[in-house]
C-alpha positions as CSV (number, residue, x, y, z in Angstrom):
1,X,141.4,195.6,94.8
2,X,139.3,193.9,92.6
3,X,135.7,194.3,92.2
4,X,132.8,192.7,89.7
5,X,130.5,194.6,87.6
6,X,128.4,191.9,87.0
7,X,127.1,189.5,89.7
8,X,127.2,185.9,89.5
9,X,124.5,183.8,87.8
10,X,124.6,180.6,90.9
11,X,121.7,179.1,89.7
12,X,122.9,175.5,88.9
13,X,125.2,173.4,90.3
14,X,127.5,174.2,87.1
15,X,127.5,177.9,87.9
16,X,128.5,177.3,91.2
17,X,131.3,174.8,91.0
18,X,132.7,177.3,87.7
19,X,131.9,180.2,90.2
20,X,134.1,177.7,92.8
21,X,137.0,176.5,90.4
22,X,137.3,179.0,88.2
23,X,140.8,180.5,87.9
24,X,144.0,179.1,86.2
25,X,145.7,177.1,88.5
26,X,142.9,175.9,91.0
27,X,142.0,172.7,89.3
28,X,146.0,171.8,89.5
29,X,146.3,173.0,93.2
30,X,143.4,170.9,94.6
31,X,145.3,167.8,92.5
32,X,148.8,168.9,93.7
33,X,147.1,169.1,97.5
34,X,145.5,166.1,97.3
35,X,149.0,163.9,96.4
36,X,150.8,165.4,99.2
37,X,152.4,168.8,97.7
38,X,151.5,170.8,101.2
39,X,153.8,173.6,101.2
40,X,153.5,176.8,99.1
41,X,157.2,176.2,98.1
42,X,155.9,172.7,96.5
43,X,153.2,173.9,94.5
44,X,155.4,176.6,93.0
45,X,158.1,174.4,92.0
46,X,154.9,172.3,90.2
47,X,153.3,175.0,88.7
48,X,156.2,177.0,87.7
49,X,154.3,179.3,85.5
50,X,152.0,180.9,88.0
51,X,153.9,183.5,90.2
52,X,154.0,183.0,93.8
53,X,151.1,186.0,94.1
54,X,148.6,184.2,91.7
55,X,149.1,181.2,93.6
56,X,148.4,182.1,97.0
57,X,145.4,184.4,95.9
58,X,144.1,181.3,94.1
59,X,145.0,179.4,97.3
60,X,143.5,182.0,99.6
61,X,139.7,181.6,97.2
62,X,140.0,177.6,97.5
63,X,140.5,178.4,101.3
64,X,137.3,180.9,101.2
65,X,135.2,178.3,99.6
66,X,136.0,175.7,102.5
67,X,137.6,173.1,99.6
68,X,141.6,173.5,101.6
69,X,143.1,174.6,105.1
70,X,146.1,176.3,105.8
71,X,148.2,175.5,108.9
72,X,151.0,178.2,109.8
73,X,153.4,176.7,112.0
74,X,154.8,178.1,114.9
75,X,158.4,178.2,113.4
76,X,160.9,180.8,112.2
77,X,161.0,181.2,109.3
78,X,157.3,180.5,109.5
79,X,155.6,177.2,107.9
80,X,152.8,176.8,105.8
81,X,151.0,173.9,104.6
82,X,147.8,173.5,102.9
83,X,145.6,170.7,103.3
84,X,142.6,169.5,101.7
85,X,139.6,169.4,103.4
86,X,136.7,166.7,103.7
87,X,134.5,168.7,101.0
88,X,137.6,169.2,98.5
89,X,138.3,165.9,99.0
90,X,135.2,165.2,97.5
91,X,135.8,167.1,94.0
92,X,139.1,164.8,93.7
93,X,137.6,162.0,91.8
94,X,136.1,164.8,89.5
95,X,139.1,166.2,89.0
96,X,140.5,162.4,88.0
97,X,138.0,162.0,85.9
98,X,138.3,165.5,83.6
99,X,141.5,164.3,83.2
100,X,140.9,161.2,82.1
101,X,138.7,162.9,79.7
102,X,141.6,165.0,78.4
103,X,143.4,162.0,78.0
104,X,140.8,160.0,76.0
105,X,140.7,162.8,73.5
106,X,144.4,164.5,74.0
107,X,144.8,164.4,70.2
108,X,141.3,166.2,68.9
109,X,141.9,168.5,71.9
110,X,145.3,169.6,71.1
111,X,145.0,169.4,67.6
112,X,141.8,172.3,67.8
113,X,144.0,173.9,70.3
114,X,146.8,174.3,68.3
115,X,144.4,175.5,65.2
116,X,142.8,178.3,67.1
117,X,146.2,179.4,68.5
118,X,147.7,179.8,64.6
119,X,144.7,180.8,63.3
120,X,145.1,183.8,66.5
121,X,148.6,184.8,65.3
């Protein structure tokens, strides 16, 4: 298992919510959650880079930090959804608006992307 050597700086509200979202896919699952992509099965099929593992560790933090619930249903095979709660309903219009951003300025973004990523190989 995974430990830190160094300690997290939560001094600000910015180290917290980067202490809160950080990790690939989080940012993504909140969206996915939040327009009605409940089950694990869902998510994968919309994130299909991420392996199933990476996902539900990344599901299991955003369930630590109170922003999503899971409900396991009583079923065989068994059921699980996931379910945003009042508080990560709240980062949602965030979210929205980050994307937005990206939108605004997709070209300047990708075009620096794709510089660093040649300039890499």
């Amino acid at each position: 298992m995974y430990e830190r050597k160094i300690l997290p700086s939560l001094n600000c509200g910015l180290d917290l919510i980067g202490e809160v979202l950080y990790g690939k896919w989080k940012i993504r699952l909140l969206w996915f959650i939040s327009e009605g992509h409940l089950r694990p099965s869902e998510l994968q099929r919309k994130i299909p880079d991420a392996t199933r593992r990476v996902l539900n560790i990344q599901l299991k933090e955003l369930e630590d930090h109170g922003l999503v619930t899971k409900e396991i249903f009583p079923v065989l095979p068994p059921k699980v959804e996931y379910r945003l709660t009042e508080l990560g309903e709240t980062i949602i219009p965030v979210i929205s608006a980050l994307g937005q951003w990206g939108d605004t300025n997709e070209a300047h973004l990708r075009s620096v992307i794709l510089k660093r990523l040649t300039n890499e190989s």
